[in-house]
C-alpha positions as CSV (number, residue, x, y, z in Angstrom):
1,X,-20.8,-17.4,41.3
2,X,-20.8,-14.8,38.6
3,X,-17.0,-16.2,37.7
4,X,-19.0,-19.5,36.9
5,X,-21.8,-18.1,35.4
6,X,-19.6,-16.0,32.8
7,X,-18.0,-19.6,32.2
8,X,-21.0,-20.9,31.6
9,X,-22.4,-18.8,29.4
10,X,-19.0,-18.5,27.0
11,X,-19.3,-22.0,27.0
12,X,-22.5,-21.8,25.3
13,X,-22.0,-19.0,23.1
14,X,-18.7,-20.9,21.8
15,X,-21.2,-24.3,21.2
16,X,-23.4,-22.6,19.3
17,X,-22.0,-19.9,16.8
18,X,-24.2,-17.5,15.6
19,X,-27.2,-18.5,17.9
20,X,-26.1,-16.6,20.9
21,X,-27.0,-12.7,20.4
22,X,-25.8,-11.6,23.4
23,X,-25.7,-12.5,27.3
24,X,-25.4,-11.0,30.7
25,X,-24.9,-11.9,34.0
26,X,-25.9,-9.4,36.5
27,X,-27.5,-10.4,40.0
28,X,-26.1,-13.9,40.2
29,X,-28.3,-14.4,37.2
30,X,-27.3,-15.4,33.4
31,X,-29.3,-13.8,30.5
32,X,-29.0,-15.4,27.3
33,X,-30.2,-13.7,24.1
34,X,-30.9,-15.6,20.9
35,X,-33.5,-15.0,18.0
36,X,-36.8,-16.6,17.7
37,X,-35.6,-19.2,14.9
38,X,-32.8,-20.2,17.6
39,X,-34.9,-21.2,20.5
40,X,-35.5,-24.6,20.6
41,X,-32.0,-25.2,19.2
42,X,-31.0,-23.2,22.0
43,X,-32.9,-24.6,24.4
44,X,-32.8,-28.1,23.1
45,X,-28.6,-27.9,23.6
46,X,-29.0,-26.6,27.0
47,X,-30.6,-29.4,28.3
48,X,-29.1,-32.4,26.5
49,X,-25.9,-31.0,26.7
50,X,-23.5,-32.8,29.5
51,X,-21.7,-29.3,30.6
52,X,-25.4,-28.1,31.6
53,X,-28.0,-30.6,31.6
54,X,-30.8,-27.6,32.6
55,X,-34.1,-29.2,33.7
56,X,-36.2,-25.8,34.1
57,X,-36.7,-22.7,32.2
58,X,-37.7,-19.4,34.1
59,X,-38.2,-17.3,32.0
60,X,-38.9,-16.5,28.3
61,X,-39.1,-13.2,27.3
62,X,-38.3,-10.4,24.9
63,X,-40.8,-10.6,22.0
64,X,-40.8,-7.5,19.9
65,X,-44.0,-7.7,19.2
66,X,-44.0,-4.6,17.1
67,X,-41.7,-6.2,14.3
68,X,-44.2,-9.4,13.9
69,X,-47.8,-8.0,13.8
70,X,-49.5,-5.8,11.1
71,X,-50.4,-2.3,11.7
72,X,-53.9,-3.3,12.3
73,X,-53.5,-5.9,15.0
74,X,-51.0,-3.5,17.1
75,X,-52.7,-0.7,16.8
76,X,-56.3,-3.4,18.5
77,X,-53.0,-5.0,20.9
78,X,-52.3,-1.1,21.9
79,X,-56.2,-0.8,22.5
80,X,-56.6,-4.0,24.2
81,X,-53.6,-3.4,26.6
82,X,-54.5,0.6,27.1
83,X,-58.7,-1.0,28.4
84,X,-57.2,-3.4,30.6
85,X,-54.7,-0.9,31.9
86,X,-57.7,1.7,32.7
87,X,-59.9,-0.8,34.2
88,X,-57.7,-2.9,36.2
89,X,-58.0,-5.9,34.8
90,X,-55.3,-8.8,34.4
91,X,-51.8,-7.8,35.3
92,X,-53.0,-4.1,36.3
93,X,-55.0,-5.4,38.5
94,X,-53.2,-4.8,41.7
95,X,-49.7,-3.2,42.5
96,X,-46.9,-3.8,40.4
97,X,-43.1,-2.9,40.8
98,X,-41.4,-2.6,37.4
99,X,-38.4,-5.8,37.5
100,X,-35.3,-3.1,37.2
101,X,-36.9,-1.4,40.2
102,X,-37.3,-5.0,42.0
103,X,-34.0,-6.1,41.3
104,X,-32.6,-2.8,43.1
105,X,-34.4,-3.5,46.7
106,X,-38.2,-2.0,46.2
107,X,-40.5,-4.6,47.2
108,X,-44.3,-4.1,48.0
109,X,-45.6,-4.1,51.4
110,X,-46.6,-7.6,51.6
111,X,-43.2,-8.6,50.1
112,X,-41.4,-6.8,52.9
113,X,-43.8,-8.5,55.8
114,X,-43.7,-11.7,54.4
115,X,-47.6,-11.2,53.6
116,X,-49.0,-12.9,50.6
C-alpha cells in the first residue's frame, strides 16, 4: 500500500508544480502539504482529476495561526484556549491522547474495550 501511496502522491506533486510543499506517507496514510492560497486548487485537482477522483476529505489541518493574527488577537486566542483548558470545557473536556501517541498503540480505556 505505501508503494502506491508514494505513487500516488508523486503523481500529484508532478501535476501541480510548486503547490505541493511537502508529503509523507507514514501508517498506510498520505500527507500532503500545500499553502493556504493552494487549497482549493489542490483540492479541486484531486477530485476532478481521473488518476484520483477523491470524494472525501478527512482532514484539514496545519494553520499557523501565529503568522496570520495580530498580537492582540493571539495573545485573547492564548487566553481563550488557556480558560477553556483550566475549566474543562470543549476539547479539554474529557481525556485526550495526543495523535503521535495514538498512532503508536495508546488508546483510552474505552477505545481498548470497545466502550463508547
Amino acid at each position: 500500500m505505501n508503494e502506491a501511496l508514494t505513487e500516488l502522491a508523486e503523481y500529484i506533486d508532478g501535476a501541480l508544480p510548486g503547490e505541493v510543499l511537502d508529503w509523507t506517507v507514514a501508517h498506510d496514510e498520505l500527507a500532503i502539504v500545500v499553502g493556504a492560497a493552494s487549497i482549493v486548487r489542490v483540492l479541486t485537482f484531486l477530485r476532478d482529476d481521473s488518476n484520483c477522483l477523491f470524494k472525501q476529505l478527512v482532514d484539514l489541518c496545519g494553520t499557523d495561526y501565529r503568522r496570520h493574527l495580530p498580537d492582540q488577537l493571539w495573545d485573547a486566542y492564548l487566553a481563550a484556549e488557556a480558560e477553556a483548558k483550566s475549566t474543562r470545557r470543549g476539547i479539554w473536556r474529557g481525556k485526550f491522547i495526543e495523535p503521535r501517541m495514538w498512532h503508536r498503540g495508546d488508546r483510552l480505556a474505552c477505545e481498548r474495550s470497545g466502550e463508547r
